[in-house]
C-alpha positions in Angstrom: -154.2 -67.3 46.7 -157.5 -65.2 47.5 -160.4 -66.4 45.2 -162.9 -63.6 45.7 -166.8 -64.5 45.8 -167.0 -62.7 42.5 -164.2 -64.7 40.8 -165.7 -68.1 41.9 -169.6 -67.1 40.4 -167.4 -66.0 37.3 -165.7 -69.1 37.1 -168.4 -71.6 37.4 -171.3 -69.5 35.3 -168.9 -70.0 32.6 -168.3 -73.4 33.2 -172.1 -74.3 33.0 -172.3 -72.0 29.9 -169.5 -74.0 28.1 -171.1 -77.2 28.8 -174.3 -75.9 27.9 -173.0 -75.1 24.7 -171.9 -78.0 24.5 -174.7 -80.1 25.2 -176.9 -78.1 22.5 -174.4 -78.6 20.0 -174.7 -82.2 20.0 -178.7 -81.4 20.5 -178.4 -79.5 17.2 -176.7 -82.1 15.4 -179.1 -85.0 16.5 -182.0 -83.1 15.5 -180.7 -82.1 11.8 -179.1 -85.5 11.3 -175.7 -83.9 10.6 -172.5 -83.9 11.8 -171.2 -80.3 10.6 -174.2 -78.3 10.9 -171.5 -74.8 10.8 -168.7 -74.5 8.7 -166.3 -73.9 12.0 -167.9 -77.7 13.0 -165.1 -79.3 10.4 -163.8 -76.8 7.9 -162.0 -79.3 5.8 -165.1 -81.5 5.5 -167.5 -78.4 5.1 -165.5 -77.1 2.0 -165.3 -80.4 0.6 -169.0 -80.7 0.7 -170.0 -77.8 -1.2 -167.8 -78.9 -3.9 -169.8 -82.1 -3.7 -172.8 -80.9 -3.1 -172.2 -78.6 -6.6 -171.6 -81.7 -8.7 -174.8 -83.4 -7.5 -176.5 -80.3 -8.7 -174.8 -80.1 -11.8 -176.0 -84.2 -12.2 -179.3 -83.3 -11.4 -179.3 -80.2 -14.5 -178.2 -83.2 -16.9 -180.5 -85.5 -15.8 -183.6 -82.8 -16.1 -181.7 -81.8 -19.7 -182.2 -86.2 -20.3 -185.6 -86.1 -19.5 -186.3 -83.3 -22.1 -184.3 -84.9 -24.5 -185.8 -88.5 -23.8 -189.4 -87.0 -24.3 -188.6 -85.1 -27.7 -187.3 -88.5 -29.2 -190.1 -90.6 -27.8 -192.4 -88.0 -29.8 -190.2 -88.0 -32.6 -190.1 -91.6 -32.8 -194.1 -92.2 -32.4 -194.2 -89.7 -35.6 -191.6 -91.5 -37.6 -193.7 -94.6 -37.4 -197.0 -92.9 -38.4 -194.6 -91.6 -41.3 -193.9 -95.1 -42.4 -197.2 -96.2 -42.2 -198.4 -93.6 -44.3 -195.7 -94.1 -46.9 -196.5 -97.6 -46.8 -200.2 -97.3 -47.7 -198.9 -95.0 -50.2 -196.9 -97.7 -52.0 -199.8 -100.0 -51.9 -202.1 -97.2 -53.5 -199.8 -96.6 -55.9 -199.6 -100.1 -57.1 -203.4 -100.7 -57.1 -202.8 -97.7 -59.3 -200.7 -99.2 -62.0 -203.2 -102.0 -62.8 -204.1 -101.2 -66.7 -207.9 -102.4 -65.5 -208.7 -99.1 -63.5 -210.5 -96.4 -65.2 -209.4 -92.9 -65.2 -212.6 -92.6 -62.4 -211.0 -95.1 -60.2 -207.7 -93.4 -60.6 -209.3 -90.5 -59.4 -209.9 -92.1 -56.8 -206.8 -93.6 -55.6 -205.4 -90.3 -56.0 -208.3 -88.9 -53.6 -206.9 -91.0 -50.7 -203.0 -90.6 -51.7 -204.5 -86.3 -51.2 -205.3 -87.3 -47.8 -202.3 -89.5 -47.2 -200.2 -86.1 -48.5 -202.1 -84.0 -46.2 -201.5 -86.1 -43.1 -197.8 -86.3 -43.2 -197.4 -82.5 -44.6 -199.3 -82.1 -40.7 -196.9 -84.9 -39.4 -193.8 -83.0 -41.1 -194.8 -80.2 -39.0 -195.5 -81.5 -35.5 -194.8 -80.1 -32.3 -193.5 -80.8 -28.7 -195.2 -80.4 -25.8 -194.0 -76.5 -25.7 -195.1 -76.2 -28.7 -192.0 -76.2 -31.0 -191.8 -77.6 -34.3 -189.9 -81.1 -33.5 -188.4 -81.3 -37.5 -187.2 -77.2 -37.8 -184.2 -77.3 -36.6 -182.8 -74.1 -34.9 -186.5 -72.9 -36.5 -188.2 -74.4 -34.6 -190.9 -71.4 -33.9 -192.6 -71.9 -37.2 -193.5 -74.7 -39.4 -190.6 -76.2 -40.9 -193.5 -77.3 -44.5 -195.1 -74.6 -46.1 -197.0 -75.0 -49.5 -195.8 -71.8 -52.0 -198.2 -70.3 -54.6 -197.7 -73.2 -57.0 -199.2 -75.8 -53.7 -196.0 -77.3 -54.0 -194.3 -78.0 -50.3 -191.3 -76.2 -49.5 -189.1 -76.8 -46.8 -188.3 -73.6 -44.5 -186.6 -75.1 -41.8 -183.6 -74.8 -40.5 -181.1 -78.1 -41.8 -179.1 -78.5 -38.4 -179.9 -80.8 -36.1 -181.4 -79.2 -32.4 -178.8 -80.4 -30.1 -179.0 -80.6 -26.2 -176.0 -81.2 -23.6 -177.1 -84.4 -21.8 -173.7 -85.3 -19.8 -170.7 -83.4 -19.1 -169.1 -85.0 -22.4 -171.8 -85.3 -24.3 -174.3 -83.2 -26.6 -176.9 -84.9 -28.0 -178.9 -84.5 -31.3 -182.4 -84.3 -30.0 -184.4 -84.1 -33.1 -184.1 -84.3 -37.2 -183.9 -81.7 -39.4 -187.2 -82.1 -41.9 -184.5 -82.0 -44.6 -183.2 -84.8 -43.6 -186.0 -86.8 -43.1 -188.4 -85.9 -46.4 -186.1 -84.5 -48.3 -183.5 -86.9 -48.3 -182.3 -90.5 -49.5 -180.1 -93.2 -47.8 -176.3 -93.4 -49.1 -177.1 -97.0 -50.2 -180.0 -95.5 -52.1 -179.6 -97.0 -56.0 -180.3 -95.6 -59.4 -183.5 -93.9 -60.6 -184.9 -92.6 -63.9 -187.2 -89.6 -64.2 -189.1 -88.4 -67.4 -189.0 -84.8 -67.7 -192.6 -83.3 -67.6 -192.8 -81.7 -71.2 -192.6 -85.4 -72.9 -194.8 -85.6 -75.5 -194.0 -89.0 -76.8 -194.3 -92.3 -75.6 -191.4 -94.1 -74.0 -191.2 -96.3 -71.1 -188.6 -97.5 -69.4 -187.6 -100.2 -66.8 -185.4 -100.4 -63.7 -181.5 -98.9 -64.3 -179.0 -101.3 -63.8 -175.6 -100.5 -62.3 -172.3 -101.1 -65.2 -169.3 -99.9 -63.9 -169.3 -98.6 -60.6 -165.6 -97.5 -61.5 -166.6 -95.0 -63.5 -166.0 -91.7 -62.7 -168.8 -89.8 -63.4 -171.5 -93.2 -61.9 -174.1 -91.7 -60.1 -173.7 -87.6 -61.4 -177.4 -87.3 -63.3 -177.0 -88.0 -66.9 -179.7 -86.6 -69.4 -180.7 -88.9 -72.5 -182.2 -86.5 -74.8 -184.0 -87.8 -78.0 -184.3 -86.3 -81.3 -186.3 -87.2 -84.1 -185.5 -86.5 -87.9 -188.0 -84.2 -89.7 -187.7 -85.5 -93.2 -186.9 -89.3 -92.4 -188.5 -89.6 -89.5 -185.0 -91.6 -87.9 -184.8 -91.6 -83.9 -181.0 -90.9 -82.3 -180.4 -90.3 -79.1 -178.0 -87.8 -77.3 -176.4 -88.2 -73.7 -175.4 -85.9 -71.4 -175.9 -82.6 -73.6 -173.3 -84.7 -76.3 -173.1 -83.9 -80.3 -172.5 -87.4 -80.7 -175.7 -88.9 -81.9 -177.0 -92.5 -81.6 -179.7 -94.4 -83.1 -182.4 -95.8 -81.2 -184.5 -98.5 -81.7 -188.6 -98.1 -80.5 -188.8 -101.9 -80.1 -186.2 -101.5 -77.2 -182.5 -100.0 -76.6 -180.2 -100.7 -74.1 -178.5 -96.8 -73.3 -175.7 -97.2 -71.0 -173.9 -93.8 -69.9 -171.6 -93.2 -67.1 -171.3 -96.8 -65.7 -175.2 -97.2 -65.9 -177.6 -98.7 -67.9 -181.5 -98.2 -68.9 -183.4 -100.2 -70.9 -186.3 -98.2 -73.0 -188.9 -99.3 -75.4 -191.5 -96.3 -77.5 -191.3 -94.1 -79.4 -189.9 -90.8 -78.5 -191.1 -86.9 -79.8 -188.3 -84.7 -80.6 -186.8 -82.6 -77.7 -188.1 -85.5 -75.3 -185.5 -86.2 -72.3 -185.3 -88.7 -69.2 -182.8 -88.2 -66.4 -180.7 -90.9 -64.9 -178.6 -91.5 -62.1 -178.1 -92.0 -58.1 -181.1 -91.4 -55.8 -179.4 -89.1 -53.8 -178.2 -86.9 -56.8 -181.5 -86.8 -58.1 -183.4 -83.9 -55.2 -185.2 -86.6 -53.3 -188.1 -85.0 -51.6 -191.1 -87.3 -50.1 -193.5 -84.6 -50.4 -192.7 -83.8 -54.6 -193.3 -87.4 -55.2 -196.7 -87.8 -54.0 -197.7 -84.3 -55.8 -196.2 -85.8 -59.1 -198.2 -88.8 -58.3 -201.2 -87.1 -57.6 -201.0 -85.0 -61.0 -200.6 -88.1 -63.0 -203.2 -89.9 -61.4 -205.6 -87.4 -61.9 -205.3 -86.5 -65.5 -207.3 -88.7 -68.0 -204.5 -91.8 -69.6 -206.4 -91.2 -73.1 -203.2 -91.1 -75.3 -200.4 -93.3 -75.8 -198.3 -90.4 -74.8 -199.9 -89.9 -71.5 -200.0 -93.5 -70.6 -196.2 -93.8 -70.6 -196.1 -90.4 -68.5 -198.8 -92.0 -66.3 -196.3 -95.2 -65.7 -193.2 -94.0 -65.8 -194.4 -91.8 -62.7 -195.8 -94.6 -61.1 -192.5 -96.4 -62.0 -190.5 -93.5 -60.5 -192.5 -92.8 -58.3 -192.5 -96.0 -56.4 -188.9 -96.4 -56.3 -188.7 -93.3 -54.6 -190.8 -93.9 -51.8 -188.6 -97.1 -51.8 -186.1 -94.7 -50.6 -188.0 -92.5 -48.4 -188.9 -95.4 -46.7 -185.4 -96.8 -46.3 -184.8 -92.9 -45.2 -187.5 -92.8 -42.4 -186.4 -96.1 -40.9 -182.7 -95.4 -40.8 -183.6 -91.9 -39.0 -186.2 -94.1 -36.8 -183.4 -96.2 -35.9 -181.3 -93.4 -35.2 -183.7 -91.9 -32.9 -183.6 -95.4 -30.9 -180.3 -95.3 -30.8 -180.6 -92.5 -29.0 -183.0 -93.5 -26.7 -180.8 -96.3 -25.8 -178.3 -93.9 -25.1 -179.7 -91.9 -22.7 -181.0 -95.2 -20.4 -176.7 -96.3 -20.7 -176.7 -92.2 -19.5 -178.9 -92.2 -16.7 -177.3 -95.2 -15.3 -174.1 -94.7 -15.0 -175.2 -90.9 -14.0 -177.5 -92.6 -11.1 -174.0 -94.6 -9.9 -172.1 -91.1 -10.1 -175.6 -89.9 -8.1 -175.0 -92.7 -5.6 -171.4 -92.1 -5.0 -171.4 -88.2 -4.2 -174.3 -88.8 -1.9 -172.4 -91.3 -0.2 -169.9 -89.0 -0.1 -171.3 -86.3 1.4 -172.5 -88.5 4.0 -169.4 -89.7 5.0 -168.1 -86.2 5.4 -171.6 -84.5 7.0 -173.6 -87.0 8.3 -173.8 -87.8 11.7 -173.0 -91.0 13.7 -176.2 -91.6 15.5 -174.8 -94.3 17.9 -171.7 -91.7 19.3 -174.1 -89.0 19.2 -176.2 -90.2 21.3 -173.3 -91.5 23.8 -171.9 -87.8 23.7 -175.3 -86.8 24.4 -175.2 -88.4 27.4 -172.1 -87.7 28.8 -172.8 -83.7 27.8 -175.9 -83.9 29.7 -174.2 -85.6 32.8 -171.3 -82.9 32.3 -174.0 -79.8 33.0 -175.7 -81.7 35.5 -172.0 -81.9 37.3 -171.5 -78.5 37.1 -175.1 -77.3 37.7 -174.4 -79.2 41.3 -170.7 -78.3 41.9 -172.0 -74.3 41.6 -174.9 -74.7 44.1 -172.7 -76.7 46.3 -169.6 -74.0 45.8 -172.5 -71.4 46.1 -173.7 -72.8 49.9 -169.9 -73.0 51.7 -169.5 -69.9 53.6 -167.3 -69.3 57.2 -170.7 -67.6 59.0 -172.1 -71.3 58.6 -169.0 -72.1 60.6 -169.5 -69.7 63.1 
């Protein structure tokens, strides 16, 4: 066969381009570190990548989403114990209070610092994150959540759901707690209270309730004791739970048991007065009504025998309930560290699903240094062959045998 001069320049241009090609390729891949640097290198391995590649991403979201989420309830947390604090000082203010040796001046001043104490954790209630939304809103979170109406009296204008964030594939996460939840609300385990209404206008007192029959089927539901007080004879009866069924009571001390619960109560009653007794938690809890009904008594003069049982009975009550907000705060506090706990469990067993699709995608990108380089080598000595079998091709010719 005839191999034309053409034909043979043909041939071994291409050869050196092929092995040129060649020898970059592996040039490319030792200088980027991988193995597939094109989708044609290893198809298979390339589309199996991206899909890998697409859940590391999707890792990393969650593990930015944690982050947020982590902050939020570290902030959350630091307020909730400022919260306790405060409602602690407010128990011990309020007991200094109920010594019978302070003057109407001195209770002025307790109730001087319990304004401040109010004041701080209204601003508390309403505290932001570091984007400036209202940690305790809710949903609402672009306004504040407490807002004092005409009267001064707090108001909560939040939302009551829980802001939630997705912080794993399988898992959505409460990030912060409703303000409802937190000052206006009481513990399950929460027990019995008593509360004077406000228009009393006689004097009686009364001490803790006792549970009677927790069988009963209407314990707990708020049962109003409502006195009344004979015109003519002067006698005392008593009334529960809007009854016509009167009984007598006895200003030295009566024992009124309603509803599988039990008060005892010593005065002496004006007509029309009422009290109110039953569960915490069926009773409005609200930390912020408390310490304005503290506040109130504290600051009116104790010079009657009427306002002196108002002025203890509101201590009394008032106490008890910050008993419960208390309990409150620290079981949301807990919560909140629960949480926190959580996401550490979350961030390491998403840092082991980390490690695994990076190992992963190295095994199917990544390149193998050590046979790189060897194929490196024998490319190079490949387009050094044919660089010298084209000039050596090139130089045979029948004038130089002539």
């Amino acid at each position: 066969m005839r191999i034309s001069t053409v034909t043979m320049f043909e041939m071994n241009v291409a050869s050196m381009n092929r092995q040129q090609g060649d020898f970059l390729k592996v040039g490319q891949q030792i200088a980027s570190g991988k193995r597939v640097v094109n989708p044609s290198d290893d198809p298979q391995a390339a589309s199996r990548a991206v899909g890998v590649s697409q859940s590391k991403a999707v890792t990393q979201q969650y593990a930015d989403a944690r982050v947020s989420a982590r902050n939020s309830l570290a902030q959350s947390e630091s307020i909730l114990n400022s919260v306790n604090d405060g409602i602690t000082r407010a128990k011990t203010l309020l007991l200094q209070a109920s010594s019978d040796t302070l003057s109407d001046v001195d209770r002025n001043s307790v109730a001087s610092e319990l304004k401040g104490l109010y004041e701080s954790l209204l601003g508390q209630a309403n505290s932001t994150d570091g984007n400036g939304r209202h940690l305790f809103g809710g949903y609402r979170d672009n306004a504040p959540p407490f807002a004092k109406d005409a009267g001064g009296q707090v108001q909560y204008e939040g939302d009551t759901r829980n802001r939630e964030q997705r912080i794993d594939s399988s898992r959505l996460m409460p990030v912060t707690d409703s303000g409802a939840d937190i000052f206006q609300s009481v513990h399950a385990s929460a027990g019995l209270l008593v509360k004077a209404d406000g228009g009393n206008d006689g004097n009686v007192t009364f001490g803790s309730p006792l549970t009677t029959d927790l069988s009963d089927a209407d314990y707990g539901t708020p049962q109003t004791i409502e006195f009344a007080v004979d015109a003519v004879t002067g006698e005392i009866t008593y009334s529960t739970d809007g009854g016509t069924s009167f009984a007598a009571y006895d200003p030295e001390g009566t024992r009124i048991e309603v509803a599988g619960m039990a008060v005892e109560l010593k005065g002496t009653p004006a007509d029309g007065d009422a009290l109110t007794l039953g569960r915490a938690t069926e009773m409005e809890p609200d930390l912020f009504r408390t310490l304005e009904n503290a506040i109130a008594v504290l600051e009116a003069p104790a010079d009657t025998p009427a306002k002196k049982a108002a002025l203890r009975n509101t201590l009394n009550t008032s106490l008890r309930e910050l008993d419960n907000a208390q309990d409150n705060v620290l079981t949301v506090r807990a919560s909140v560290g629960a949480r926190l706990n959580e996401l550490d469990v979350v961030d390491s067993v998403a840092g082991n699903r980390m490690l695994n699709y990076e190992q992963t995608l190295s095994d199917l990108v990544d390149l193998d240094y050590v046979e790189a380089a060897a194929e490196y080598s024998l490319r190079q000595v490949g387009l050094m062959a044919a660089q010298k079998a084209f000039v050596d091709i090139q130089g045979m010719s029948l004038f130089d045998r002539m």
